[in-house]
C-alpha positions as CSV (number, residue, x, y, z in Angstrom):
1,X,-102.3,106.4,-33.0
2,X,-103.1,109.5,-31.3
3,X,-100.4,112.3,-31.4
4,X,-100.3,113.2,-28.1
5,X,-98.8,109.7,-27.0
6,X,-95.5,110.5,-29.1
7,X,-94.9,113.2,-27.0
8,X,-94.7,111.5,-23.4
9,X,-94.9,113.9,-20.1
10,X,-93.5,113.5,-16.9
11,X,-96.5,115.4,-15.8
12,X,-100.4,115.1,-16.2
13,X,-101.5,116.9,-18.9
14,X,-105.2,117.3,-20.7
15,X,-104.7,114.5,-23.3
16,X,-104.1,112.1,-20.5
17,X,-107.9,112.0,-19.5
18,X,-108.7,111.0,-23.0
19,X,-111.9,113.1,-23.4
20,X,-113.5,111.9,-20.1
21,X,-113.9,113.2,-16.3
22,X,-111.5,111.5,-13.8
23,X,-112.3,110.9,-10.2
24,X,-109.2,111.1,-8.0
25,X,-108.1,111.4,-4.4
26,X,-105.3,114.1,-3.7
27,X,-102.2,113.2,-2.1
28,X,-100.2,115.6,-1.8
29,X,-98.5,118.9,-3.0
30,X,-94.5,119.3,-4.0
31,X,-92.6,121.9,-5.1
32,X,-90.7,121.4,-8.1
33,X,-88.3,123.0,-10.5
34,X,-90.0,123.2,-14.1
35,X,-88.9,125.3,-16.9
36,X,-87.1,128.0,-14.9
37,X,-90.1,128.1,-12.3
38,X,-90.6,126.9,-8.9
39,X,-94.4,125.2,-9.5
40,X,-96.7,123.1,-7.4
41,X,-97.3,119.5,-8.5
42,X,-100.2,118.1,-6.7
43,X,-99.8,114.2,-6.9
44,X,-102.9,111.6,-6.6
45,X,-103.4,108.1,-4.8
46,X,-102.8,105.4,-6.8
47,X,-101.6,107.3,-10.0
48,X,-98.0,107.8,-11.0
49,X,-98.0,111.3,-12.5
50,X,-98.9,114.6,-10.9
51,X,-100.6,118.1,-12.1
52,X,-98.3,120.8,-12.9
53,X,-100.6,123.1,-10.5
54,X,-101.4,126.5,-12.3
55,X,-103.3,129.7,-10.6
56,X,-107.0,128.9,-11.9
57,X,-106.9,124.8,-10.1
58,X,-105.1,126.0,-6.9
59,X,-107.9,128.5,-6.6
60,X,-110.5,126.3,-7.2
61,X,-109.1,123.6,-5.0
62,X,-108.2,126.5,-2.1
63,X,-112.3,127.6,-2.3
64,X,-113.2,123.8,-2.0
65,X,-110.2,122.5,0.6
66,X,-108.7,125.5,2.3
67,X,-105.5,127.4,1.8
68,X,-103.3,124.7,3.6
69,X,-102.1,121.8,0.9
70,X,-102.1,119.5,4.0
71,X,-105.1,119.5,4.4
72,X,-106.0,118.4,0.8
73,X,-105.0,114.7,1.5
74,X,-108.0,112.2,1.1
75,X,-110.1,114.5,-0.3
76,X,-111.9,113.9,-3.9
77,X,-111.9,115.9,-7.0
78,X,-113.0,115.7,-10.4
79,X,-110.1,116.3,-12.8
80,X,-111.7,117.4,-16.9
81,X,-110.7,118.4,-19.9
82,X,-111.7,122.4,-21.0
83,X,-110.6,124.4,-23.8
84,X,-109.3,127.8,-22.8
85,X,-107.2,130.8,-24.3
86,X,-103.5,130.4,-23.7
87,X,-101.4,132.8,-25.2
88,X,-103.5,134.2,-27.9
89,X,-104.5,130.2,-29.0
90,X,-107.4,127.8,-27.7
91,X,-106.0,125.0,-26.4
92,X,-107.1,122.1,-24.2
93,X,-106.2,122.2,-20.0
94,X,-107.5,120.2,-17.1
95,X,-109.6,122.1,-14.4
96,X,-110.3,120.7,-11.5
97,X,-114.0,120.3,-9.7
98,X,-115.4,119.0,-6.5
99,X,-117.8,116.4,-6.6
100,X,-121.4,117.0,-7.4
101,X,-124.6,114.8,-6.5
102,X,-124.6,113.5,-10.1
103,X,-121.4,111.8,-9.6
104,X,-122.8,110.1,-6.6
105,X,-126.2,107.9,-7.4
106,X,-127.9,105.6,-4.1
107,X,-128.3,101.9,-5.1
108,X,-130.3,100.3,-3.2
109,X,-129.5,101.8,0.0
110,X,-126.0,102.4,-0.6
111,X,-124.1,104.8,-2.8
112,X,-122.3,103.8,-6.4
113,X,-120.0,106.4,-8.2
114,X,-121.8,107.8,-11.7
115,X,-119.4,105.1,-13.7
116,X,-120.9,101.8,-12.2
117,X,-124.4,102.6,-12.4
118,X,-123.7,103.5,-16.6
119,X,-121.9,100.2,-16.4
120,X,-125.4,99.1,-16.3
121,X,-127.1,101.4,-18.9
122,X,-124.0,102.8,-20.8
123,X,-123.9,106.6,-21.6
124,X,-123.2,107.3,-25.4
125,X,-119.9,107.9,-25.7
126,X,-118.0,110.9,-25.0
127,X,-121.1,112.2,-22.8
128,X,-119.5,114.9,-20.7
129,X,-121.0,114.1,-17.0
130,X,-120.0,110.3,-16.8
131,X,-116.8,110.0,-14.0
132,X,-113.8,107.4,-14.6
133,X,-111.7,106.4,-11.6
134,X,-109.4,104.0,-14.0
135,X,-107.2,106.2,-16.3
136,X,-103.9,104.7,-16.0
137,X,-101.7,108.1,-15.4
């Protein structure tokens, strides 16, 4: 059993991605009362739990998107697991990426996402550049 699954979230949170990049298509953004603060949660098609939004991903999303949350809808994004700082510890986050040409291969004059072509020649596991669309969060 892993840990983390004892302690259920009603929000999206690094453990979720179990170690491997996620592909997802942004709905949209809602505020929302958490803790005390007023925080965006930016929610995905076809998944039931949403990102608590911090500063770093809004930025990162903003320099790909625009400022404008509505304008976010439809659009792709590669959610990851990173270690970072946090209060004097290193703990693990998701940030947030646009996709990259590796993520996108042609097949025979078409295009297949990164995942089905390794369906084909599997990566070893845990190999950092390999994108899932199926993580059921």
């Amino acid at each position: 059993m892993r840990i983390s699954s004892a302690f259920p979230s009603e929000f999206l949170k690094a453990a979720d991605l179990n170690g491997r990049n996620v592909k997802v298509v942004m709905d949209r953004v809602e505020m929302r009362d958490i803790g005390g603060d007023h925080k965006p949660i930016l929610f995905f098609q076809g998944k039931e739990k949403g990102m608590v939004l911090n500063k770093t991903n809004a930025n990162n999303i903003t320099s790909m998107f625009g400022d404008d949350t509505d304008d976010w809808a439809g659009k792709e994004i590669v959610l990851f697991e990173a270690m970072v700082d946090f209060q004097g510890k290193t703990v693990a986050a998701i940030r947030v990426r646009g996709l990259q040409a590796r993520d996108r291969i042609s097949v025979a004059g078409g295009t297949a996402t990164q995942e089905r072509v390794n369906e084909r020649n599997p990566p070893p596991v845990g190999r950092p550049d390999t994108i899932d669309e199926e993580i059921p969060f």
